[in-house]
FILUMVO-607790 format. One record per residue (C-alpha): residue number from 0; residue in one letter; x, y, z. Coordinates in nm, 4 decimals. Example, Ala and Ser with C-alpha at 12.3 -4.5 7.8 and 13.67 -1.06 7.14 Angstrom:
ATOM 0 a 1.2300 -0.4500 0.7800
ATOM 1 s 1.3670 -0.1060 0.7140
REM end
This chain:
ATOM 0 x 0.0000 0.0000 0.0000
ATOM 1 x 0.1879 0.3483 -0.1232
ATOM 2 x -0.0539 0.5788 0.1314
ATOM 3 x -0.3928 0.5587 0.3001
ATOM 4 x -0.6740 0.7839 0.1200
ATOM 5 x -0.7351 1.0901 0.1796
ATOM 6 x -1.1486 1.0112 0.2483
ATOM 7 x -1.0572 0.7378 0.5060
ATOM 8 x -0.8168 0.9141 0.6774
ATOM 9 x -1.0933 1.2004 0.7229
ATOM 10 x -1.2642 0.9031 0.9650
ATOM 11 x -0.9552 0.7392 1.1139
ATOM 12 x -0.9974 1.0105 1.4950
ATOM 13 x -1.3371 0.9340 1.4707
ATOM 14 x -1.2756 0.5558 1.4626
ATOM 15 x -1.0123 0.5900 1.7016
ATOM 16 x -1.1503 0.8685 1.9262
ATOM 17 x -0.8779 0.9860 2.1998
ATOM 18 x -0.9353 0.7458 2.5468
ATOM 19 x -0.7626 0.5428 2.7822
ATOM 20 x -0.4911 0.4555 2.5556
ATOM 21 x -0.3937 0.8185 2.5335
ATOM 22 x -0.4247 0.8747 2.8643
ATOM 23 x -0.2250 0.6071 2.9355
ATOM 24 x 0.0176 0.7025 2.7720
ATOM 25 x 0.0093 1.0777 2.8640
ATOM 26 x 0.0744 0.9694 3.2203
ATOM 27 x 0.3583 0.7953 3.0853
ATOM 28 x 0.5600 1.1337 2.9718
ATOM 29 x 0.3925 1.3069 3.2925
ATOM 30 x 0.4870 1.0956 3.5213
ATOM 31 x 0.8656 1.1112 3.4138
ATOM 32 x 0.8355 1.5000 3.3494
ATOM 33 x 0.9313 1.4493 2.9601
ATOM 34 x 1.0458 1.7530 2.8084
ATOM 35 x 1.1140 1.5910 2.4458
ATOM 36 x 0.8764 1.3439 2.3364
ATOM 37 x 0.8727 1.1388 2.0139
ATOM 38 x 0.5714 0.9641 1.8380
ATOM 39 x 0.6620 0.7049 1.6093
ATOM 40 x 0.3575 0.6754 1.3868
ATOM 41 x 0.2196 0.9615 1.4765
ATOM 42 x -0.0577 0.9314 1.2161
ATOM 43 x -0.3408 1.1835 1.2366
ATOM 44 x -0.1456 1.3126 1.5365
ATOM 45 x -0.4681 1.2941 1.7299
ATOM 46 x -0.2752 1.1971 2.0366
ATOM 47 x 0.0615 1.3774 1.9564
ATOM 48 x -0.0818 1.7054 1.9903
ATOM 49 x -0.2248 1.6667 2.3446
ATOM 50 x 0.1623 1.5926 2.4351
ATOM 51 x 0.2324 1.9347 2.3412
ATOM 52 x 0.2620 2.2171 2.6297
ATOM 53 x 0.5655 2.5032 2.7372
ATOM 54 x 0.9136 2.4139 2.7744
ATOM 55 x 0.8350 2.0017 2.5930
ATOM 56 x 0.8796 1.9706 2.2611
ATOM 57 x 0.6864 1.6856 2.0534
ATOM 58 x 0.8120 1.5504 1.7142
ATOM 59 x 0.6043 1.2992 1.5528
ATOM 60 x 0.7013 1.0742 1.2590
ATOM 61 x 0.4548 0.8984 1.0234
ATOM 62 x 0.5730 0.6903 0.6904
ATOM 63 x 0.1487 0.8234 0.5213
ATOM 64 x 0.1957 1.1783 0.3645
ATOM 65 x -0.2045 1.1672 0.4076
ATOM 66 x -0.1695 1.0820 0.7752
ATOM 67 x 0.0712 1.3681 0.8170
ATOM 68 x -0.1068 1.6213 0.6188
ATOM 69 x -0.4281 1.5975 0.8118
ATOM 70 x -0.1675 1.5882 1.1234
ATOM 71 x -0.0421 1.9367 1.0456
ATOM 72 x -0.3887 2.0808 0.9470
ATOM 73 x -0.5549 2.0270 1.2983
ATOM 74 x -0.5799 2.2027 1.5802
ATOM 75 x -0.2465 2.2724 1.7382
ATOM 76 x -0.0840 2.1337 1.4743
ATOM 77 x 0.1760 2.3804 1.4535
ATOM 78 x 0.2822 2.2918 1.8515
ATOM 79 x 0.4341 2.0056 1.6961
ATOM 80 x 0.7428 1.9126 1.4587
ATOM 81 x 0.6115 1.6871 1.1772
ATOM 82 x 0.8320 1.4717 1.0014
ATOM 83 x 0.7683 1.2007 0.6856
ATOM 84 x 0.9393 0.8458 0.7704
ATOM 85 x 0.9910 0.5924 1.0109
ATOM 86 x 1.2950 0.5364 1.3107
ATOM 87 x 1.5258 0.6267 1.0222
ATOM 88 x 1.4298 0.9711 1.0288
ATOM 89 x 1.4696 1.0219 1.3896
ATOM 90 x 1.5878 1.3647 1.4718
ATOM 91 x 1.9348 1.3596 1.5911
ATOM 92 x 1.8775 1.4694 1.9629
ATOM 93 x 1.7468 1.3574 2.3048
ATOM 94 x 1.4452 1.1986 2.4067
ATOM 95 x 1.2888 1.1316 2.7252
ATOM 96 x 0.9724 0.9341 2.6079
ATOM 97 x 0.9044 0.7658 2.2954
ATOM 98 x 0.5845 0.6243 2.2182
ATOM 99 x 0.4040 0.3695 1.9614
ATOM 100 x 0.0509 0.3824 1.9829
ATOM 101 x -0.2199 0.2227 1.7817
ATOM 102 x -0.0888 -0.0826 1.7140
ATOM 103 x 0.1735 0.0659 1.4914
ATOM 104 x 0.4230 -0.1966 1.6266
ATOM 105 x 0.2612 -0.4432 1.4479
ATOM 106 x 0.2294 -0.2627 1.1010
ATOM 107 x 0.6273 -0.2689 1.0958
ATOM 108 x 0.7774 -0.5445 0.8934
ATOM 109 x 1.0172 -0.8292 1.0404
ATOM 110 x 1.2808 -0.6818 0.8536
ATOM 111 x 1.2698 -0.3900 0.9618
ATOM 112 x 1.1091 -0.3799 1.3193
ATOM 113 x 1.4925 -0.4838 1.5597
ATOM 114 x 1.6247 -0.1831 1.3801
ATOM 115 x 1.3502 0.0323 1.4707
ATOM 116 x 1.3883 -0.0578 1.8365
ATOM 117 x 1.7631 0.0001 1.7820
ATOM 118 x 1.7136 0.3362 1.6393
ATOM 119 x 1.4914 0.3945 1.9105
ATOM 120 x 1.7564 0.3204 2.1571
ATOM 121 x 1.9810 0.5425 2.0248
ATOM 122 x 1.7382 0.8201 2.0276
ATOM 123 x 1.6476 0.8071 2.3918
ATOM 124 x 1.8409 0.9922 2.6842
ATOM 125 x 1.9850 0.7264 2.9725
ATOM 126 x 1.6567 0.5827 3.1712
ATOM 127 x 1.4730 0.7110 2.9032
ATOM 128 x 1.1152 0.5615 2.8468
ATOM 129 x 0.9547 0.3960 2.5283
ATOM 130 x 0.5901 0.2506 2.5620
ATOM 131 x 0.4176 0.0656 2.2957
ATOM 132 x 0.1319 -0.1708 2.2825
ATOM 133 x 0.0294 -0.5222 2.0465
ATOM 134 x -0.2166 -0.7066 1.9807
ATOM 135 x -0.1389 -1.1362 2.1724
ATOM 136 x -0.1312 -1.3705 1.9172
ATOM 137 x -0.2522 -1.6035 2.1745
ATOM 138 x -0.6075 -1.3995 2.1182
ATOM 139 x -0.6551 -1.4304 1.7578
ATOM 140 x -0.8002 -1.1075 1.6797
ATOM 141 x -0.7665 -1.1874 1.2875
ATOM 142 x -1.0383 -1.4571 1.3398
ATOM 143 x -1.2961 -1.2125 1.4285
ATOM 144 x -1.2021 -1.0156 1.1655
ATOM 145 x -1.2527 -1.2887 0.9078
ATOM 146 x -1.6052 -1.4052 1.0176
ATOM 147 x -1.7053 -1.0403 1.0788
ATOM 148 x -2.0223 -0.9666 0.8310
ATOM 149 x -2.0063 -0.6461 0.6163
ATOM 150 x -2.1184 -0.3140 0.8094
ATOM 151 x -2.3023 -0.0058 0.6806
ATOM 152 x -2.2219 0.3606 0.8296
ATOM 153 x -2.2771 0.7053 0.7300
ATOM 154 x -1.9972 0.9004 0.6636
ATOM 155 x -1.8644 1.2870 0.5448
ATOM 156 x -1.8647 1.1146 0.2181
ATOM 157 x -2.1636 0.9401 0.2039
ATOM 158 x -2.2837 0.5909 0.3308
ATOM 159 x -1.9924 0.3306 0.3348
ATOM 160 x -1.9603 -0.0271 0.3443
ATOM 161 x -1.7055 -0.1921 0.5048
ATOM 162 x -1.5592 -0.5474 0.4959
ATOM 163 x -1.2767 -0.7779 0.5151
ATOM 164 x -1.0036 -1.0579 0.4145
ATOM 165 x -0.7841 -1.2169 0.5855
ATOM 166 x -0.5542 -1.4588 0.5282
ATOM 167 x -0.2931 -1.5980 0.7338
ATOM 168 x 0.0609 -1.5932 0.4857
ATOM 169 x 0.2138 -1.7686 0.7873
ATOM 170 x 0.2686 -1.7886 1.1620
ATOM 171 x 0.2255 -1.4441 1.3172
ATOM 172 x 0.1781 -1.2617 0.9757
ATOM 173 x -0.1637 -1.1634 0.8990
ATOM 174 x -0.2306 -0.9700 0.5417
ATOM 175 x -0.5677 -0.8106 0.6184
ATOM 176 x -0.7532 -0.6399 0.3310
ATOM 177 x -0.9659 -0.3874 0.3654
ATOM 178 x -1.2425 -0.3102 0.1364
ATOM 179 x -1.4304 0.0310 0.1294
ATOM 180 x -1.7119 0.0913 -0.1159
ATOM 181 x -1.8578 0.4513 -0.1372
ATOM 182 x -2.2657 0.3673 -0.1661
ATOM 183 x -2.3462 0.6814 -0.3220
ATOM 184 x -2.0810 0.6494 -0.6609
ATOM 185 x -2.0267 0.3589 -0.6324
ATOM 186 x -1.6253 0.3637 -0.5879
ATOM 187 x -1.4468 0.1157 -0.4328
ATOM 188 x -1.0914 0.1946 -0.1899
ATOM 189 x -0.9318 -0.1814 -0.1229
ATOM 190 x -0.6210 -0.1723 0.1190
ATOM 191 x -0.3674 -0.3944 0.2376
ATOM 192 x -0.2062 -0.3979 0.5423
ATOM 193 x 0.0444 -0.6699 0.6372
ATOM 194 x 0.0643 -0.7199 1.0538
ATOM 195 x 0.2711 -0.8659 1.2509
ATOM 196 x 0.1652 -1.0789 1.5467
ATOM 197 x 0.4596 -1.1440 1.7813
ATOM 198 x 0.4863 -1.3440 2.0715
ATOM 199 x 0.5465 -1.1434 2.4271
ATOM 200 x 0.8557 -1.3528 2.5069
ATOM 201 x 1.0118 -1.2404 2.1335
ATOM 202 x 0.9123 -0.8763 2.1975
ATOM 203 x 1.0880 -0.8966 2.5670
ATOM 204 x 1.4163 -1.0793 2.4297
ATOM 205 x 1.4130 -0.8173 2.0926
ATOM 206 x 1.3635 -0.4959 2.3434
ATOM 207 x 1.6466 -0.6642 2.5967
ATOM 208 x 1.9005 -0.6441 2.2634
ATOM 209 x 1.8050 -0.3016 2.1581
ATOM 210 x 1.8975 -0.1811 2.5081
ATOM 211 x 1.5573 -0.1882 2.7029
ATOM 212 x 1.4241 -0.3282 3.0558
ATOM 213 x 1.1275 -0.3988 3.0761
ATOM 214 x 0.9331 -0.2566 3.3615
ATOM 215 x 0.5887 -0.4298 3.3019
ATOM 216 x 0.4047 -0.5816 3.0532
ATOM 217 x -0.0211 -0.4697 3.0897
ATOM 218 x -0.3417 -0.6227 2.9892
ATOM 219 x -0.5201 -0.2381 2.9809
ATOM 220 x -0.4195 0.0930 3.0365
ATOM 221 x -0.4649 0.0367 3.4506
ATOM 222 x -0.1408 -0.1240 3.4427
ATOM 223 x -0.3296 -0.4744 3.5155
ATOM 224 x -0.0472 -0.7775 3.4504
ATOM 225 x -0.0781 -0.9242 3.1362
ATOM 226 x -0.1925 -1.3011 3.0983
ATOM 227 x -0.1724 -1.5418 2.8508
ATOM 228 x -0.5656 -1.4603 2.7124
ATOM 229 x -0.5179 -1.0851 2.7180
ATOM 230 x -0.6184 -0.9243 2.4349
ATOM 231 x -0.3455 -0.6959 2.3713
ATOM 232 x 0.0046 -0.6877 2.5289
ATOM 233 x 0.1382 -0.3146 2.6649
ATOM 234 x 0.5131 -0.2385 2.6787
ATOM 235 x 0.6254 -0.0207 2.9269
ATOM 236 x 1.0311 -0.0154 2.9054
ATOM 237 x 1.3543 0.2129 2.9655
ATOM 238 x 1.6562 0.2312 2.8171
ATOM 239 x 1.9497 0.0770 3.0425
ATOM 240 x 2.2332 0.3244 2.8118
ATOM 241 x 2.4220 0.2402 2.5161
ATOM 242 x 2.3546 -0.0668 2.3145
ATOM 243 x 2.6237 -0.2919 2.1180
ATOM 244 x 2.3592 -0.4408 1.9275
ATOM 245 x 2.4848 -0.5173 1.5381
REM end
C-alpha cells in the first residue's frame, strides 16, 4: 500500500476517538516529566498534539503523507514538529519518552522492526522511556475479523460499506484487506495492510538487545499484569544506556 486515502483518513480520529490509551500514555511522559517526546507513527497526530505544552517539545514521525497532512492541518498542529518516515528519520537529539501507539508496532515489517527498536535506543536519553502496545497472538483477533459480516455507516462522504479478508501468509503474519465501497458512486478503496503478530517472550528478548528493561508488561491501560488470554500486550520499558547491538 503506497498511502492511506485521503477520504478514510478524514474518519480514522473518529474511529479511534482519543481514550484510555492516550491517557495512558500521557501519564507515561507526565509521570517522568518528559520535556522531548517522540511519536513514532504519529498518524493523524490525534494523540501527539495533546503531548504538546511550554518548555516540551513533541516531534512525531509517520511513513502516510495523508496521515501527516491531516496531522499538520488540525488544531495545534503547529505545537508540533512533523516529520515524513519511520525510526530512520529520527531527529538527531534527546528523548525522554518515545511512544508507539495504535498498534503501529505491528504494522512494521520483520525486517525492519529490531532496527527500529535500535534506532529507538539510540534516540532516547539514559533511563529514558519507550511505551508501545500489540495485539497477543494467543487472542486471535484476525479470526474475528474474518467471520465479521459487512457493516453499513454514514460518513462525510456518504454511506460506506465496510468489509474484510484475511488470510494468514504464515505464523504471526496476517495480510488483512480492507475493502471500502462509497454507496453513493459507487467507488471502491481496497487496502492492504500486512501485521505482525509477535509473541510477548520475542518482543521482551528483541527490546532486551536493543537496550531496554522492561518494567511491566499490561493487559489495559490500569497497568493490570498481562496473561496469557489478554487481548493486547502493553510495553512499558527504559533504556538501560548504550547498546552494542549489530
Amino acid at each position: 500500500m503506497d498511502d492511506y486515502d485521503a477520504r478514510l483518513v478524514e474518519l480514522y480520529d473518529g474511529d479511534n476517538p482519543d481514550g484510555a490509551d492516550h491517557e495512558f500514555y500521557r501519564q507515561v511522559a507526565d509521570e517522568i516529566d518528559a520535556r522531548a517526546i517522540l511519536d513514532l507513527g504519529c498518524g493523524t497526530g490525534i494523540l501527539t498534539v495533546t503531548f504538546a505544552r511550554a518548555a516540551r517539545t513533541v516531534v512525531g514521525i509517520d511513513p502516510s503523507p495523508n496521515m501527516l497532512a491531516y496531522a499538520t492541518n488540525r488544531a495545534n498542529g503547529r505545537s508540533v514538529r512533523w516529520m515524513l518516515g519511520d525510526s530512520r528519520d529520527i531527529p538527531a537529539e534527546p528523548f525522554d519518552c518515545a511512544v508507539m501507539t495504535g498498534n503501529v508496532a505491528q504494522h512494521i515489517p520483520d525486517s525492519d522492526w529490531e532496527r527500529t527498536l535500535r534506532d529507538i535506543s539510540e534516540a532516547l536519553r539514559d533511563d529514558g522511556v519507550l511505551a508501545f502496545e500489540s495485539r497477543n497472538p494467543q487472542a486471535r483477533a484476525w479470526e474475528k475479523w474474518a467471520g465479521a459480516e459487512p457493516t453499513l455507516r454514514d460518513t462525510v462522504n456518504g454511506p460506506l460499506r465496510e468489509w474484510y479478508d484475511v488470510n494468514e501468509t504464515e505464523p504471526g503474519q496476517i495480510v488483512l484487506t480492507a475493502h471500502n465501497r462509497l454507496e453513493d458512486t459507487g467507488e471502491q478503496i481496497t487496502e492492504q495492510l500486512t501485521l505482525a503478530f509477535r509473541e510477548r517472550q520475542l518482543i521482551e528478548q528483541q527490546l532486551r538487545e536493543a537496550g531496554f528493561v522492561v518494567e511491566g508488561v499490561w493487559s489495559d491501560w490500569n497497568r493490570t499484569p498481562s496473561t496469557d488470554g489478554s487481548p493486547i500486550m502493553v510495553f512499558e520499558t527504559h533504556r538501560v544506556g548504550s547498546t552494542t547491538a549489530a
